[in-house]
N, C-alpha and C positions, 0 to 999 in steps of 0.2 A: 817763520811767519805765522803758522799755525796757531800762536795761541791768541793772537791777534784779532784770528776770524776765526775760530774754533774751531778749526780741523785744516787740517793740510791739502783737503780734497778742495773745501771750500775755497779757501788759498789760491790753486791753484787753477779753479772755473771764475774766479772776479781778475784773474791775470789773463786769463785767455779770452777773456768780455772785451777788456783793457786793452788789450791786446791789440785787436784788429775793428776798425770803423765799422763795419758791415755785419750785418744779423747774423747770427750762429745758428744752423737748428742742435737742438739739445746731442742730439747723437755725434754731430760734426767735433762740438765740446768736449764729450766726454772720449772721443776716440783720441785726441789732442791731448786732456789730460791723464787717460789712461785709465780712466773708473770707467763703470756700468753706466750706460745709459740713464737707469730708473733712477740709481743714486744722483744724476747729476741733475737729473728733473727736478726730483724731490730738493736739492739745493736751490735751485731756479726758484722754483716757488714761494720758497721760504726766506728768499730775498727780495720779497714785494716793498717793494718803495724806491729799490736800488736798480731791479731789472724790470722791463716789459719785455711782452712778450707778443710778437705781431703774427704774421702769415709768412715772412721771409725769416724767421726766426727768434730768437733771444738777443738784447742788446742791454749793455750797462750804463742804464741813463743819468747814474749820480755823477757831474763832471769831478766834483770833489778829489770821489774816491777812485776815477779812473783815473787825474792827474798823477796822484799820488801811488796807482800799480805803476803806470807808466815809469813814473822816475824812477823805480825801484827798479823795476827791468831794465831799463835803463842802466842803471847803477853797477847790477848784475853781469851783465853785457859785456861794461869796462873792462869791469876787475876779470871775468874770466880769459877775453881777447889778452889782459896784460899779463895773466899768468901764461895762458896758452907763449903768446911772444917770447917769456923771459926762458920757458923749458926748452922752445926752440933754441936760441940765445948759447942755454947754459949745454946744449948736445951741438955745437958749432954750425948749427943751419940759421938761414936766415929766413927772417920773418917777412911776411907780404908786405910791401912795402905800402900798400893803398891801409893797412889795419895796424901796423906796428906805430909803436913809439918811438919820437924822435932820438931816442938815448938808446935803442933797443937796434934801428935802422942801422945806425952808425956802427954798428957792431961792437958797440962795449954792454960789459956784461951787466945785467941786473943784480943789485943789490936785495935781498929778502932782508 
């Protein structure tokens, strides 16, 4: 997704805006995505039109572009929960039954 939004950092601080309803302070951010603080400021910043920035923290006010982190997280979510299920699947344990797939529950094996 990185070339998208030019850096894999930035990427990953408009996913964690996206992410959760509620202000972020900058440090809560970058401990979440695993950069420096100052780096994640310095991105903050430099996203003026897309973020504000209040007293309770940073939030990502484009709906646009948080609809569309969301779905992609979303998306993400899926496919990893479905891989996670089929490895369980293909080592003969069974998958949680509240996150598995109907064809995965049953106990027949995943197709790759």
């Amino acid at each position: 997704m990185d070339p998208l939004f030019g850096s894999e950092t930035r990427a990953r601080v408009l996913e964690q805006l996206a992410a959760t309803p509620r202000a972020q302070s900058a440090y809560r951010v970058a401990q979440a995505v695993g950069a420096e603080p100052v780096q994640v400021i310095r991105i903050l910043k430099g996203l003026e039109g897309l973020t504000e920035h209040s007293a309770e923290g940073w939030v990502l006010t484009n709906e646009l572009l948080r609809d569309f982190l969301r779905d992609r997280l979303a998306l993400r979510e899926a496919r990893v929960r479905f891989e996670k299920d089929a490895l369980l699947v293909h080592f003969g344990l069974r998958p949680r039954s509240k996150h598995g797939s109907g064809r995965v529950r049953q106990g027949n094996r995943v197709r790759t």
